[in-house]
VOMAR-692389 format. One line per 3 residues: for each residue y negated, z, x of C-alpha. Coordinates in nm, 2 decimals, decimal comma. Each point is the difference from the previous one (the first is absolute). Layout:
% VOMAR-692389
Y Z X; ...
This chain:
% VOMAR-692389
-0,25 0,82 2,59; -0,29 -0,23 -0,01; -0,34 0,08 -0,23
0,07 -0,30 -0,17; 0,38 0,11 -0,07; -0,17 0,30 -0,17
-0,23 -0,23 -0,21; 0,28 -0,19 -0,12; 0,19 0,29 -0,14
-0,28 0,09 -0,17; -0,08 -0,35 -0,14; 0,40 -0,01 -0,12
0,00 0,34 -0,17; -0,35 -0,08 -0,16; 0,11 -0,37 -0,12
0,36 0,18 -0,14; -0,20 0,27 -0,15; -0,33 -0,21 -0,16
0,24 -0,21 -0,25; 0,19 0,27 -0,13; -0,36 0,12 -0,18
-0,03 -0,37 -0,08; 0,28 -0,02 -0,18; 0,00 0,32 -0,18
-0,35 -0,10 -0,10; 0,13 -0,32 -0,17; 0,24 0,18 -0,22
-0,21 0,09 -0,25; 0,12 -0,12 -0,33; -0,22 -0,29 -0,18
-0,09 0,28 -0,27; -0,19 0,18 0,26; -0,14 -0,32 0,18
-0,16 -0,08 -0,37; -0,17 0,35 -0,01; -0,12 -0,04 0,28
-0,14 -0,30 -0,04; -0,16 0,03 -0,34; -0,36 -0,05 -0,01
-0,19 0,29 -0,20; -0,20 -0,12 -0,22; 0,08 -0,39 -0,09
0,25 0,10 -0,27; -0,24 0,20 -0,20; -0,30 -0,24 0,03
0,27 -0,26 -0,20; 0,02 0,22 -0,28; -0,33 0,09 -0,02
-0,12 -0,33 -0,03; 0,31 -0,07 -0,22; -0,17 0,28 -0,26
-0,34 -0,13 0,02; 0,11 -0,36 -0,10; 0,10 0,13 -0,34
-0,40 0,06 -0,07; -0,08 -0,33 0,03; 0,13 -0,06 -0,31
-0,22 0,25 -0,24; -0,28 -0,22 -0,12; -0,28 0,30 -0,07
-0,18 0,08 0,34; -0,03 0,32 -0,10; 0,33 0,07 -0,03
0,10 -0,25 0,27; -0,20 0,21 0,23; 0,18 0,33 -0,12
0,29 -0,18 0,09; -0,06 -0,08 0,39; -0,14 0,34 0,01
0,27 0,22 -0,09; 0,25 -0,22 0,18; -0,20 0,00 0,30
0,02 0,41 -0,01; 0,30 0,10 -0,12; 0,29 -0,27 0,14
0,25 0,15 -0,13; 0,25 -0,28 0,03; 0,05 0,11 0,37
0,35 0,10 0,11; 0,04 0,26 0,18; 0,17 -0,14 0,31
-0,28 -0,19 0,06; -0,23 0,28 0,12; -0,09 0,05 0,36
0,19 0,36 0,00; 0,30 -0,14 -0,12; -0,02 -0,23 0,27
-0,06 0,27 0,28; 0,31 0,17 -0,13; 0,22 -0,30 0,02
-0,15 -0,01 0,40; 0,11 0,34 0,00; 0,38 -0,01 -0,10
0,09 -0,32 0,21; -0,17 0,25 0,29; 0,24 0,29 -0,09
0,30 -0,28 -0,08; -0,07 -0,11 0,37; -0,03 0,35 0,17
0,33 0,10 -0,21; 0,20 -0,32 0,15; 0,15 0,13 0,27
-0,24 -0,18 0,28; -0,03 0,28 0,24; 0,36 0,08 0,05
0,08 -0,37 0,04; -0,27 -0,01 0,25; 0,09 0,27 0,22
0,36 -0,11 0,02; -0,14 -0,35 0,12; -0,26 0,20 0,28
0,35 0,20 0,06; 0,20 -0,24 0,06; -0,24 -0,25 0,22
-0,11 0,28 0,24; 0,38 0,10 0,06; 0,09 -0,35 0,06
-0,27 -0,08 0,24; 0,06 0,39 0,20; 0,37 -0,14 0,06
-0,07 -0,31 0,10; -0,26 0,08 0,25; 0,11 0,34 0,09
0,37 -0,06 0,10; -0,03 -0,32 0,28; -0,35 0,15 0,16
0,19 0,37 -0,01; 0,22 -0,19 0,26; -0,23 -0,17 0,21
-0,21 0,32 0,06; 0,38 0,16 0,11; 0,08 -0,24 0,20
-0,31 0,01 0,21; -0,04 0,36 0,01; 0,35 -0,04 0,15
-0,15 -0,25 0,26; -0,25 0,22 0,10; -0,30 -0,19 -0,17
-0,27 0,18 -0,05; 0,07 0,09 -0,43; -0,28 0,24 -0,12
0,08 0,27 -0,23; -0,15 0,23 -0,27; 0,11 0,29 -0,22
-0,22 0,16 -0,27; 0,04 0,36 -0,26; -0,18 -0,04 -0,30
-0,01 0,19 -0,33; 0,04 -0,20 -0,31; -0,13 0,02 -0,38
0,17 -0,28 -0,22; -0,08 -0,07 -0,35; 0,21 -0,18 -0,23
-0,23 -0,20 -0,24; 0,12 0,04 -0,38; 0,25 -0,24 -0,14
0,20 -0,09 -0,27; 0,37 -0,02 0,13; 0,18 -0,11 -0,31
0,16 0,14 -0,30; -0,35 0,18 -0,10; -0,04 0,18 0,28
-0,24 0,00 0,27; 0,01 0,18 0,38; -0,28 0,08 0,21
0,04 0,27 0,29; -0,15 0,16 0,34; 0,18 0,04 0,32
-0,13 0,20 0,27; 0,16 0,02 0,38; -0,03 -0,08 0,35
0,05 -0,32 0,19; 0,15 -0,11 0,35; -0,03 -0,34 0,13
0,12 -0,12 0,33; -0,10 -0,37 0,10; 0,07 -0,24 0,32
-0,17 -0,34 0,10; -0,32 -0,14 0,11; -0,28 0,26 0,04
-0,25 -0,27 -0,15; 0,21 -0,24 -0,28; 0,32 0,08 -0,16
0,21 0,31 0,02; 0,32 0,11 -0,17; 0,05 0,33 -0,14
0,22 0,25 -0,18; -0,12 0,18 -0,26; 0,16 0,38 -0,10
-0,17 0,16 -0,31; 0,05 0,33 -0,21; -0,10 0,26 -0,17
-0,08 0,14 -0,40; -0,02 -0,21 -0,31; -0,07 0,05 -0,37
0,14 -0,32 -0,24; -0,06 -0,02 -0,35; 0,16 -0,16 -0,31
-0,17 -0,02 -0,31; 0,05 -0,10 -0,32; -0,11 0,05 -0,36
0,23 0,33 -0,10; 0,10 0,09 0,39; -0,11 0,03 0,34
0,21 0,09 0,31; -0,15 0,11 0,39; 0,24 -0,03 0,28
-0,19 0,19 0,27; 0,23 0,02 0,32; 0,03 -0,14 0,39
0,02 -0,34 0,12; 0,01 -0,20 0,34; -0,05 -0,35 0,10
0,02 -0,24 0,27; -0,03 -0,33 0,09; -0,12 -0,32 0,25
-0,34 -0,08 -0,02; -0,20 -0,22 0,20; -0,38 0,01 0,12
-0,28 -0,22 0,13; -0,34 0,07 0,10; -0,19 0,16 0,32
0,00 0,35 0,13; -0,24 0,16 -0,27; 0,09 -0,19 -0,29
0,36 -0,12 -0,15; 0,14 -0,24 -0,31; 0,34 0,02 -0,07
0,28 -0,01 -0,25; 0,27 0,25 -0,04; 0,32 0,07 -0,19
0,14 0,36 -0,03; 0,34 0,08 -0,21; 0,13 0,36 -0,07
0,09 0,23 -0,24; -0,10 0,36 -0,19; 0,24 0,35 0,02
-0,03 0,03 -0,36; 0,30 -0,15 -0,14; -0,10 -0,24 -0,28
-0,24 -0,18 0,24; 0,17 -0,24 0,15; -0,15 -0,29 0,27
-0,37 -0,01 0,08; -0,15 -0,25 0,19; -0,41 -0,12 0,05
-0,08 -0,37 0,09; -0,37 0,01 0,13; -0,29 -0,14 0,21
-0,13 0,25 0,23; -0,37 0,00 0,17; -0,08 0,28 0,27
-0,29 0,07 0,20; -0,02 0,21 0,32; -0,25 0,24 0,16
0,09 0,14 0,29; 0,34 0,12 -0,03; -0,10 0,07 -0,40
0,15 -0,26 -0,23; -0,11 -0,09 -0,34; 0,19 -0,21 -0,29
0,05 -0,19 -0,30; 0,30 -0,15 -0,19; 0,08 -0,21 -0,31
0,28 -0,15 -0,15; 0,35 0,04 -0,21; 0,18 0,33 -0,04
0,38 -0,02 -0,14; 0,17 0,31 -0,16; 0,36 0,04 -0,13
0,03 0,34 -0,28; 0,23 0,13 -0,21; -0,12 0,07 -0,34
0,25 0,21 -0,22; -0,16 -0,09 -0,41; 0,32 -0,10 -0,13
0,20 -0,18 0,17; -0,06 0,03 0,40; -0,17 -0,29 0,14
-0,18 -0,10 0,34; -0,36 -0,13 -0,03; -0,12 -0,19 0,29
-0,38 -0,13 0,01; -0,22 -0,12 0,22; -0,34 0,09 0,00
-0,32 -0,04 0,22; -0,14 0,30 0,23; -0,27 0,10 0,24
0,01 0,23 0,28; -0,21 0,17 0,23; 0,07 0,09 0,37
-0,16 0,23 0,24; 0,15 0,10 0,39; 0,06 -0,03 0,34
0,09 -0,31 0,25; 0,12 0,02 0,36
């Protein structure tokens, strides 16, 4: 696969993803737009000069001037919405009323759901090219790599007043076939430990236990550096976990035979919570990891 293929993958998930912020963004609700845009300031000048008015009326300047002066000091008149304060804590809920909407699960499900699209895609018809050479006796370079792997689900809200964040630690084997500079098409096989929590305001639950993955994945880059996207399904031996599966960008650097990397994207887990009546939660939620091993 081309650079430029590479570059239009990106393009697509970023022009899928981009409008999705766009459009939460313009849900706020016309109360909130008016907060927002209320001018500090204006409203209590009107009544100000609304109070002084009334003095132009008293005849004595002595009085007249006793007048102006205790308006001018004390303007009582003002209502209290009208202060810059208030106004900051208006800002303030339409923040937390945005941050409470829901946005980054929506988001990772859309990151999820491009990434696994475009692995399939590309992974399944250039899969069978590289095959098919390989079986010609082209010359089809290969690489396989060991790495050790920290993952760190980033803290969500899943639904029903709970929220899930979690760590998973383990080891990783990938096998890959294709051009030794450009594309290359891989397999991905991933396990080890993690630790998944629920929370919510009067519980909390950790489902510590085993998992494994695997998946396609394809690559692109030269010998010391790689981009790629991969897609890894699997599950957990503790019972009430059921499917896990990561969605992610991957970027890898190479020294030597020492291998160095970074991935980002959309984590999707499946548990059974038992608070009354037994019920699955599945979520999506974003994650990082971090990679360090071996390539041959």
């Amino acid at each position: 696969m081309k650079l430029s293929k590479i570059f239009l993958s990106l393009i697509f998930l970023f022009l899928i993803h981009a409008p999705v912020h766009a459009l939460e963004v313009l849900q706020l609700d016309s109360q909130k737009v008016q907060e927002l845009s209320y001018i500090p300031g204006v409203h209590s000048q009107r009544i100000l000069l609304a109070q002084i008015s009334d003095c132009q009326f008293i005849a004595d300047p002595v009085e007249k001037q006793r007048c102006l002066h205790e308006k001018q000091s004390k303007p009582s008149g003002l209502k209290k919405e009208s202060t810059p304060n208030n106004n900051a804590e208006g800002l303030s809920n339409t923040i937390n009323a945005l941050s409470k909407s829901g946005s980054s699960k929506d988001s990772a499900l859309i990151v999820f759901a491009v990434i696994g699209v475009v692995v399939l895609i590309v992974w399944i018809p250039y899969t069978l090219k590289y095959i098919y050479n390989w079986i010609k006796g082209d010359d089809v370079s290969g690489r396989w790599q060991v790495e050790t792997v920290y993952t760190r689900m980033f803290k969500s809200d899943i639904g029903q007043g709970i929220s899930r964040s979690g760590n998973l630690y383990g080891a990783r084997l990938t096998l890959s076939m294709g051009d030794e500079i450009g594309s290359q098409m891989g397999l991905v096989v991933e396990g080890g430990r993690h630790s998944i929590t629920d929370k919510a305001a009067t519980w909390s639950s950790s489902n510590d236990g085993s998992y494994i993955m695997g998946g396609p994945a394809i690559y692109w880059g030269f010998k010391e550096m790689f981009l790629g996207l991969e897609l890894t399904g699997g599950t957990s031996d503790l019972a009430r976990v059921g499917l896990m599966s990561k969605a992610n960008g991957a970027l890898q650097f190479s020294i030597s035979h020492f291998t160095f990397g970074l991935d980002l994207g959309a984590m999707y887990t499946r548990i059974k919570e038992f608070r009354g009546l037994t019920s699955n939660i599945d979520s999506f939620q974003f994650f990082l990891s971090t990679a360090v091993g071996v390539q041959f």
